[in-house]
MIFI-191592 format. One record per residue (C-alpha): x, y, z; residue number from 1. Coordinates in steps of 0.1 Angstrom, whole numbers, m for minus. Last residue first. Example, Ala and Ser with C-alpha at 12.3 -4.5 7.8 and 13.67 -1.06 7.14 Angstrom:
<pts>
     xx     yy     zz  num
    137    m11     71    2
    123    m45     78    1
</pts>
This chain:
<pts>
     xx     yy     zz  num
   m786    141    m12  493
   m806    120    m27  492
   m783     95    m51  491
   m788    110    m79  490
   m789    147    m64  489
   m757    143    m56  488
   m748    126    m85  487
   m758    164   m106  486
   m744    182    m79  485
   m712    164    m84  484
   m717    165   m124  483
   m719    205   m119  482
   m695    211    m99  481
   m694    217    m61  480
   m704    250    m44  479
   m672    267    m20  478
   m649    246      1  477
   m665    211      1  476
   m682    199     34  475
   m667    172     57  474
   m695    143     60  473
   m706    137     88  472
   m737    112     84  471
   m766    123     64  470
   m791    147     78  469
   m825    139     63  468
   m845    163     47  467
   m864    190     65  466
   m903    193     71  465
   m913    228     57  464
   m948    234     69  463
   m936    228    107  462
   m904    255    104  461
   m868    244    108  460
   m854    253    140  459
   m827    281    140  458
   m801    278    168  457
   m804    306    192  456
   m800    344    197  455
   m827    358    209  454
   m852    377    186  453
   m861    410    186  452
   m897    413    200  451
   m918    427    174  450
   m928    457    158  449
   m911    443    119  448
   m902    405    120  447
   m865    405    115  446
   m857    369     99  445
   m834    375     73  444
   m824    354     43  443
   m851    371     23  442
   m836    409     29  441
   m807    398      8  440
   m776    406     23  439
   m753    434     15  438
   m724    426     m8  437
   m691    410      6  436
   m659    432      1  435
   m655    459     26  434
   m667    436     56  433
   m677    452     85  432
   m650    463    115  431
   m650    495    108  430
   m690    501    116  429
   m681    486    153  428
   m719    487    162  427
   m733    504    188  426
   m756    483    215  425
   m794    485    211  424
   m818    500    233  423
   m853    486    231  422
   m877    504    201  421
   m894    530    202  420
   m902    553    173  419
   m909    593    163  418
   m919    596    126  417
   m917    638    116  416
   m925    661     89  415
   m935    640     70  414
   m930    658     34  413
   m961    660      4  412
   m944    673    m26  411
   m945    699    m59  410
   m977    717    m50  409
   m975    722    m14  408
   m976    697     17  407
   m962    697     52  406
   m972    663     71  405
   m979    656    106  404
   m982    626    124  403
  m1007    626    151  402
  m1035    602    134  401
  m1008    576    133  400
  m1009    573    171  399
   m974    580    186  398
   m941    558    191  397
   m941    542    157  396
   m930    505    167  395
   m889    493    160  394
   m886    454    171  393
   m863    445    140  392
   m841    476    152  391
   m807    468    127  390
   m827    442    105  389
   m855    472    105  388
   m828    497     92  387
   m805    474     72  386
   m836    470     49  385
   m851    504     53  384
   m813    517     41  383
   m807    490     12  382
   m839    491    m11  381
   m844    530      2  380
   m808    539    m11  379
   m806    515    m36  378
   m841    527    m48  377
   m830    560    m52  376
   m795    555    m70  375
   m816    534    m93  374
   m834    565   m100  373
   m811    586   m112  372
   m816    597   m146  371
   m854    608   m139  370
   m871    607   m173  369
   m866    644   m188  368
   m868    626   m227  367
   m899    604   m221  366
   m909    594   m182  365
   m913    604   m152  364
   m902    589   m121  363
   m930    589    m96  362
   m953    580   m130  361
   m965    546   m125  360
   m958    517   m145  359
   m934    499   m125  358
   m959    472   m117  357
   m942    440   m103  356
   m962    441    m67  355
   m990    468    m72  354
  m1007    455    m44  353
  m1051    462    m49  352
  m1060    491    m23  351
  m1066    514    m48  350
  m1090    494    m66  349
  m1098    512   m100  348
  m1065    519   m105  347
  m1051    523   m144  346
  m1090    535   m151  345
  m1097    549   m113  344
  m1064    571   m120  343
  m1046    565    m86  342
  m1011    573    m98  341
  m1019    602   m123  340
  m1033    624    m93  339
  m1001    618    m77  338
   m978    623   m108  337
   m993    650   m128  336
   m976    668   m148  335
   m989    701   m146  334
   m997    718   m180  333
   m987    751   m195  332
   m997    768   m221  331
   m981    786   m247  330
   m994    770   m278  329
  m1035    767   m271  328
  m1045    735   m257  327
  m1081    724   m265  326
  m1092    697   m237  325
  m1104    663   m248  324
  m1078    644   m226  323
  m1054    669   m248  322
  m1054    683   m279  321
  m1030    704   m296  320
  m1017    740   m303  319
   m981    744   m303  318
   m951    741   m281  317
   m973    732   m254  316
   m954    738   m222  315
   m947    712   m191  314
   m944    730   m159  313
   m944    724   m128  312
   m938    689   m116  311
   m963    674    m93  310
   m968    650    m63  309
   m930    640    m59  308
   m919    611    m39  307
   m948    593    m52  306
   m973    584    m22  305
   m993    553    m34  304
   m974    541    m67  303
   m941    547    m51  302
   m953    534    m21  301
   m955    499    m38  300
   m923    503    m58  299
   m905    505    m21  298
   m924    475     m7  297
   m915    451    m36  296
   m876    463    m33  295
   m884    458      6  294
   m898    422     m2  293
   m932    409      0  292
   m951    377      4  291
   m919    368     30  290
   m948    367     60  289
   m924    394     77  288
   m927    418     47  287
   m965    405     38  286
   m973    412     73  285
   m958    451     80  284
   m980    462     43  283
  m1014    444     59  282
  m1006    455     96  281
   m999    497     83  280
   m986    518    102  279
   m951    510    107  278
   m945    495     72  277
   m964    525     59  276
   m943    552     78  275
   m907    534     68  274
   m917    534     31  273
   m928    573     31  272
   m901    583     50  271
   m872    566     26  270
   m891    579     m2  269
   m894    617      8  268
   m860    619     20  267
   m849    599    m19  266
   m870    624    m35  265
   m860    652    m18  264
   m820    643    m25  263
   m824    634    m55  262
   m834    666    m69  261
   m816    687    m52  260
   m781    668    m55  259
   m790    666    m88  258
   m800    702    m99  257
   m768    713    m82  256
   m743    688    m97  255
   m757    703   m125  254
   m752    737   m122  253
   m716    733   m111  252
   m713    711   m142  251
   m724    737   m163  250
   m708    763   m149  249
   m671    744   m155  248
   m679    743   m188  247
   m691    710   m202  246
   m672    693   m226  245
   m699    669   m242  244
   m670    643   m244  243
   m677    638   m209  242
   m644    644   m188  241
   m663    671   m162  240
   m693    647   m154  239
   m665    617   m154  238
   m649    637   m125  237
   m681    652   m105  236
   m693    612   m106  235
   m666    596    m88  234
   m626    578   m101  233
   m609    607    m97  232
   m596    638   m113  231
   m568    669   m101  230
   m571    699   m122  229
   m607    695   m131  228
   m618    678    m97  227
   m609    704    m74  226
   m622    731    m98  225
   m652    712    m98  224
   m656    707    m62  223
   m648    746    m53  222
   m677    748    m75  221
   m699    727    m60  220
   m691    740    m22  219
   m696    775    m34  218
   m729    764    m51  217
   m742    749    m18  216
   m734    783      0  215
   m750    803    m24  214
   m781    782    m26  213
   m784    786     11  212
   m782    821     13  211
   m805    826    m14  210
   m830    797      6  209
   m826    821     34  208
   m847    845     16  207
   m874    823     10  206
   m877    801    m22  205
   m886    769     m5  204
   m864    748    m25  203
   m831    758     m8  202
   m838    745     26  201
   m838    712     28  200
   m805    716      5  199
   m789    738     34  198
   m803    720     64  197
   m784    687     46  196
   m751    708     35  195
   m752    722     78  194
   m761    690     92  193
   m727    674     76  192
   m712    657     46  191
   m683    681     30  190
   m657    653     40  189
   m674    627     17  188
   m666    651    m14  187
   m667    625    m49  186
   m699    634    m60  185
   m715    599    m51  184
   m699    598    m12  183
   m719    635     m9  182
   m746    616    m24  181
   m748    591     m3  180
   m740    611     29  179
   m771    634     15  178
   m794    605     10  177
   m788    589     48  176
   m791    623     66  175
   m825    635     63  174
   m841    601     59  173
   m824    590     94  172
   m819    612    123  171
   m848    638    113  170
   m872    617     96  169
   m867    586    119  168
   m872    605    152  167
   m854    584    173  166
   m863    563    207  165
   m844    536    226  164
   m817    559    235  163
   m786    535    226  162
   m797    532    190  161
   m797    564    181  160
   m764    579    168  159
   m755    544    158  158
   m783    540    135  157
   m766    571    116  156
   m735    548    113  155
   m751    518    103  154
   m768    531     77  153
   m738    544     63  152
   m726    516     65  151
   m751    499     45  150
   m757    529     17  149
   m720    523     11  148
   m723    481      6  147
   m750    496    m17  146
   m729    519    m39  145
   m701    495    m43  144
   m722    468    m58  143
   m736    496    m76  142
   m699    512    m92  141
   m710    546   m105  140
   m699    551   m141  139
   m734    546   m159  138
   m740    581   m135  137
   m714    602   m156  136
   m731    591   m190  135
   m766    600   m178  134
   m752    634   m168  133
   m732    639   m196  132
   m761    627   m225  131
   m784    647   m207  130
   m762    680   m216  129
   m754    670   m248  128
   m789    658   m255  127
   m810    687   m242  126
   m790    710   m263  125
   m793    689   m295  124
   m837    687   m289  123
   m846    706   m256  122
   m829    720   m226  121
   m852    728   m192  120
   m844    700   m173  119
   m808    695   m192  118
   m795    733   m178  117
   m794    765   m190  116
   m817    778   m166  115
   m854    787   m171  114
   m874    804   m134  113
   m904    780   m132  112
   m896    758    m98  111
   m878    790    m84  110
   m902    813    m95  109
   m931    796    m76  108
   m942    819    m48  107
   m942    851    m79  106
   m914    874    m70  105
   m902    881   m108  104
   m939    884   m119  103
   m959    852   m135  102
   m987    871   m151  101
   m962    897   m170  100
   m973    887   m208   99
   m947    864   m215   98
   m942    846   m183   97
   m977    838   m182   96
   m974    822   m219   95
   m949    796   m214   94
   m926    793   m241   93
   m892    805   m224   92
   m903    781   m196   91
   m888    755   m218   90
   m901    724   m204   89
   m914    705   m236   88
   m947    699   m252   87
   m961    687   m286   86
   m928    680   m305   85
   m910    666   m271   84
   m945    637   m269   83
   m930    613   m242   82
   m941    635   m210   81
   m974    643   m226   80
   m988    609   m236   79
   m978    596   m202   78
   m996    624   m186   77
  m1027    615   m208   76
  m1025    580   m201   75
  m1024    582   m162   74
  m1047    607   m162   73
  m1051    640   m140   72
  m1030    667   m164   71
  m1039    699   m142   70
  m1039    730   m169   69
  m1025    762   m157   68
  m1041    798   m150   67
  m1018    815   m128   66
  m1044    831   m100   65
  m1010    848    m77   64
  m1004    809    m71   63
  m1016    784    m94   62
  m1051    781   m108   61
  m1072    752   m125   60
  m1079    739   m164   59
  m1087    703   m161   58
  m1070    674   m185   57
  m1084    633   m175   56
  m1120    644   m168   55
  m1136    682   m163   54
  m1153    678   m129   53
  m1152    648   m117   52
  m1114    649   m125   51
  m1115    683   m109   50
  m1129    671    m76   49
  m1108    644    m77   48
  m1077    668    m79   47
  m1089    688    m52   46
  m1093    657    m28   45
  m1054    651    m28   44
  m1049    689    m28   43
  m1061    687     10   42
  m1056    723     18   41
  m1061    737    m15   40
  m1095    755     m5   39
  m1073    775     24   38
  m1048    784     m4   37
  m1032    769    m33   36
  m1042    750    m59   35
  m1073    770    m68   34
  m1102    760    m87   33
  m1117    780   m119   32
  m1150    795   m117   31
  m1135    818   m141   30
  m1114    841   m121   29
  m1110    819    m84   28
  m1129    795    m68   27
  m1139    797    m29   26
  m1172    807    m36   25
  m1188    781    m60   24
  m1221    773    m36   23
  m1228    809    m37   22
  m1220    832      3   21
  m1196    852    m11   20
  m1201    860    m49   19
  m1188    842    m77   18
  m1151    852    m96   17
  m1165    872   m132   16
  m1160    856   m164   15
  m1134    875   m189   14
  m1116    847   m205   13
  m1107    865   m237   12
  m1070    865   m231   11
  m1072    823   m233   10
  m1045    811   m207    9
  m1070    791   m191    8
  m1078    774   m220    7
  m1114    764   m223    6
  m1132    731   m232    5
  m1171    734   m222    4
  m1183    721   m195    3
  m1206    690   m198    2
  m1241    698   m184    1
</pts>
């Protein structure tokens, strides 16, 4: 029997929960699932369970019983994110706030609550706001950027690398984003464990996450008022000098919602690469095989463990259709990323490479697209890559079934990858080269859980038989011209 399209915001939804001990108990008003709570444990294996259910669009439960529509397709989240006169983020809209559902202390708040800033903006608003931020980031320098992410690499590695053994989410992921981003904003000095416990913490909307937030925000603002009066050449300056003019609480707001924002992702990125190349023999071979690159490995895990599961919410601005579900103005839907990733009819092999598909939805898409995803995949492009050349023999140093992970609606976070790997030396950071861009991860030979290699001359491989070494002959400075090449060639050399 197919069920019958229902809103779960609809006021006439009167059905009665089941009774303990029927096949349904566990659901909450309506028969409805819950995403929270002992039967939301595994919220992987929820959301198939409603796509069997009810399809692409199911209607499910949020904390406190919020009724709110699970978008489970790839198409039909697409469709959503890049339809701003069918649905938008303005909380303002969304029904449950309206009629006292969602109260002040509801678990949530923080992801819901509306501020005036471009994630919840729509239409002229939305583009003088977005407008700065995007503007400010098409100033950062990524040549620049990645020789950054390098050293810093380097200097975290440091901390470690004469033990033999790190916890990789604590001494690496944590740290590398925030001393990024800190570099980004223009405010290296402010980089330490206290601004990276702080921004861990402020998401979880506990009481010291209020703390926390307030002592981020003092930093931002002192930034701003730094940076007004006295501009450089970093991101906080050309957010301040946009011709949108934003007020000095705008930008403070800002730099807030992207220093959160990037910063989980990128921890939640950089974690999730490392943990698949050190668990997995298929993933770990095509890197050292040369059938895969990190770039290639990062898009990969964004497909199979997005650095955000969900975003909460989207809000229909009017009545519409949706994956063959009736949505009633006022509701809100989930966009959903993980469940969108491994659609059976975008994925119907989830174990097929994904190599050269950015189709999936880790960043968004449509108006609210994440603006800073480059900065992400530099940092996980260049910080796994100098990692493993760094520690090429790293191994996990625990079975994979002992990892843990914390999960709730919005992310799934490791909470911890301990390695082993033979003590290394420190390296003199100061001494590396300020001007020469990182190298390429294909002119390496690190071979991932291995050995590392002694130093020695290279010897050329059996299935690629070199070319004949002509006599001495004393070697250009830098490439010759074209018609030298070109007789070069003529003549077989």
């Amino acid at each position: 029997m197919t069920p019958e399209p229902l809103s779960p915001t609809s006021p006439d939804d009167t059905a009665l929960s089941p009774p303990p001990g029927c096949p349904a108990h566990g659901t909450g008003p309506g028969g409805l699932r819950r995403l929270y709570g002992p039967e939301a444990a595994d919220l992987g294996a929820v959301y198939e369970k409603l796509r069997a259910e009810h399809g692409a669009v199911a209607p499910a439960l949020l904390h406190d019983d919020v009724p709110i529509w699970v978008v489970l397709g790839h198409g039909e989240n697409m469709h959503m994110v890049r339809s701003p006169s069918q649905y938008c983020r303005d909380t303002r809209l969304w029904t449950p706030l309206h009629d006292g559902t969602v109260k002040p202390d509801h678990p949530l708040m923080p992801h819901v609550y509306w501020q005036p800033i471009c994630c919840y903006a729509e239409g002229d608003e939305h583009l003088r706001l977005r407008g700065a931020v995007t503007g400010a980031m098409s100033t950062i320098d990524h040549r620049g950027l990645r020789r950054h992410i390098n050293r810093a690499t380097q200097l975290l590695v440091n901390k470690f690398c004469e033990e033999g053994r790190a916890d990789l989410v604590s001494q690496f992921c944590e740290h590398l984003p925030m001393a990024v981003l800190c570099e980004i904003f223009g405010m290296p000095d402010e980089y330490n464990d206290r601004i990276v416990e702080a921004t861990r913490d402020l998401p979880k909307g506990t009481e010291t996450a209020i703390a926390s937030n307030a002592y981020l925000m003092d930093i931002l603002m002192r930034l701003t008022a730094r940076r007004r009066a006295e501009p450089e050449d970093d991101f906080t300056s050309h957010l301040i000098n946009h011709p949108a003019k934003l007020t000095d609480e705008e930008v403070g707001q800002h730099l807030r919602v992207v220093m959160i924002a990037a910063y989980e992702a990128t921890v939640n990125l950089l974690a999730n690469v490392l943990r698949v190349v050190l668990t997995n023999p298929g993933f770990r071979a095509q890197l050292n095989g040369g059938q895969m690159t990190v770039p290639q490995a990062v898009e990969q895990s964004l497909w199979d463990e997005p650095p955000f599961s969900t975003i909460i919410p989207y809000i229909a601005k009017q009545e519409t259709e949706l994956g063959g579900q009736r949505i009633r103005k006022g509701d809100g839907l989930l966009f959903g990323i993980a469940p969108g990733n491994v659609d059976p009819r975008v994925r119907p092999d989830l174990k097929a490479n994904m190599q050269g598909n950015r189709s999936h939805l880790a960043f968004g898409g449509g108006p609210h697209e994440c603006p800073g995803q480059d900065i992400g995949r530099a940092v996980a492009d260049v910080g796994v890559d100098a990692l493993l050349t760094r520690i090429p023999d790293i191994q996990l140093a625990c079975e994979e079934d002992e990892l843990r992970w914390q999960e709730s609606i919005s992310n799934r976070h490791l909470v911890e990858l301990p390695v082993k790997f033979v003590p290394k030396v420190q390296q003199d950071v100061t001494q590396l080269p300020s001007i020469n861009p990182v190298p390429s991860q294909r002119s390496k030979n690190w071979q991932v859980g291995m050995a590392e290699p002694q130093a020695a001359a290279p010897q050329p491989t059996v299935s690629e038989p070199t070319a004949p070494t002509p006599e001495a002959t004393p070697e250009p400075v830098g490439r010759p011209g074209v018609f030298r090449r070109l007789l070069q060639w003529w003549r077989g050399n």
